[in-house]
N, C-alpha and C positions, 0 to 999 in steps of 0.2 A: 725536779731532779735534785737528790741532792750530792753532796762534792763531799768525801770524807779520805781518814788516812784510810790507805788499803789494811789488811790483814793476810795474814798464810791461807785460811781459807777462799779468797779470791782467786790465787793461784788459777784455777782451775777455769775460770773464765777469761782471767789475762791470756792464760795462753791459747785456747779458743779465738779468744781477736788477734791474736798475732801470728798463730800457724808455728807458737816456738814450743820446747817444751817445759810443762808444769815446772820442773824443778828448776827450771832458769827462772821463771818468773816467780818463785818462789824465793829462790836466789835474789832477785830484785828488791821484793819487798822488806827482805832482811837488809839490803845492802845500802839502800836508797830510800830517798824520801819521794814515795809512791802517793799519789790523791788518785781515787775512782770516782768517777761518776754514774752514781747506781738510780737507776729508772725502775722502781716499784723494788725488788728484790733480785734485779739484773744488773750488772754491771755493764753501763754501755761505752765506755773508753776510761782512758788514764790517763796520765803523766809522771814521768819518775825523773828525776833531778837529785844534782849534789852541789855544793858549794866546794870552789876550789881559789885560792886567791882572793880575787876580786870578781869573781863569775860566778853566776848558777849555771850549770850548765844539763839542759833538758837530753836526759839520755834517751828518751822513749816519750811517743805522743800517741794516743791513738784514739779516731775515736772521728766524726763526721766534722766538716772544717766549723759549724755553730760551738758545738761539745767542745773541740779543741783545742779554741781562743777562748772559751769558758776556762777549759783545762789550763793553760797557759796563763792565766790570770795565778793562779798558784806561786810558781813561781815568782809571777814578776813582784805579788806581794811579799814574798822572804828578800828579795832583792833589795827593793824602796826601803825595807825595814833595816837592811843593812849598809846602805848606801852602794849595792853593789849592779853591775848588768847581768842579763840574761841572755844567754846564746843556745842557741839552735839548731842545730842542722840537717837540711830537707835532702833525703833524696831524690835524683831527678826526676823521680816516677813517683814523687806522692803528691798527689796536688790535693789530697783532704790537707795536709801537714803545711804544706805552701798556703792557701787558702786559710787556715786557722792563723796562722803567723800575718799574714794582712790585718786579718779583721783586730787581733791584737795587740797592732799598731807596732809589730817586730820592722826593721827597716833589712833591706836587704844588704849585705857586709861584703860579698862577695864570694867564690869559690872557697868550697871548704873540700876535706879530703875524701879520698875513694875511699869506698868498704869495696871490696871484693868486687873491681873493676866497676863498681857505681858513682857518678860522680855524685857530688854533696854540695849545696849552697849555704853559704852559715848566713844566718838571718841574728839580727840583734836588738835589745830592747836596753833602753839604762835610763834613767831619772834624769839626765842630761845629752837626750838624743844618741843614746847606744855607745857613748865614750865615758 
């Protein structure tokens, strides 16, 4: 499996795993710092991230919770490179997202906000225990 930046042409399968459409996730790739994980010539999940202050902050995960916490390794190396944390946040109903955030030693920070009546847990990672 390898882990690379996305491109425009991925587009088309980001949005495939997410059920959103092409031109958002194309929107993404332009907007954010997207890594795919492409298995032969498939793209089989992502992660898209931006730095803001002192945080990276993972806009989008997707992908089985192994692929994930792989994905999520991403970030957290732009993080440690800037002495900065990385945050997260799962919604209630994704337990591949939950599950990747374990295995890649994210701790749990507490409620984070609703999207469109969903609640959200913010999970956090930082080179001095998530502070």
């Amino acid at each position: 499996m390898d882990i690379r930046d996305a491109v425009e042409a991925d587009a088309e399968r980001m949005a495939n795993l997410t059920g959103s459409p092409k031109d958002v996730m194309r929107n993404l790739v332009h907007d954010r710092t997207v890594r795919v994980a492409e298995e032969g010539d498939e793209v089989a999940g992502f992660v898209s991230f931006d730095a803001q202050n002192e945080t990276v902050h993972v806009t989008q995960l997707e992908g089985d919770p192994e692929l994930g916490a792989r994905l999520l390794g991403e970030p957290r190396r732009f993080a440690e490179r800037e002495g900065m944390s990385v945050e997260l946040l799962v919604p209630q109903d994704d337990e591949n997202a939950r599950a990747a955030a374990d295995r890649a030693e994210f701790d749990e920070y507490g409620p984070g906000p609703q999207f469109d009546g969903t609640r959200t847990t913010r999970y956090r990672w930082g080179p001095d225990g998530g502070e």
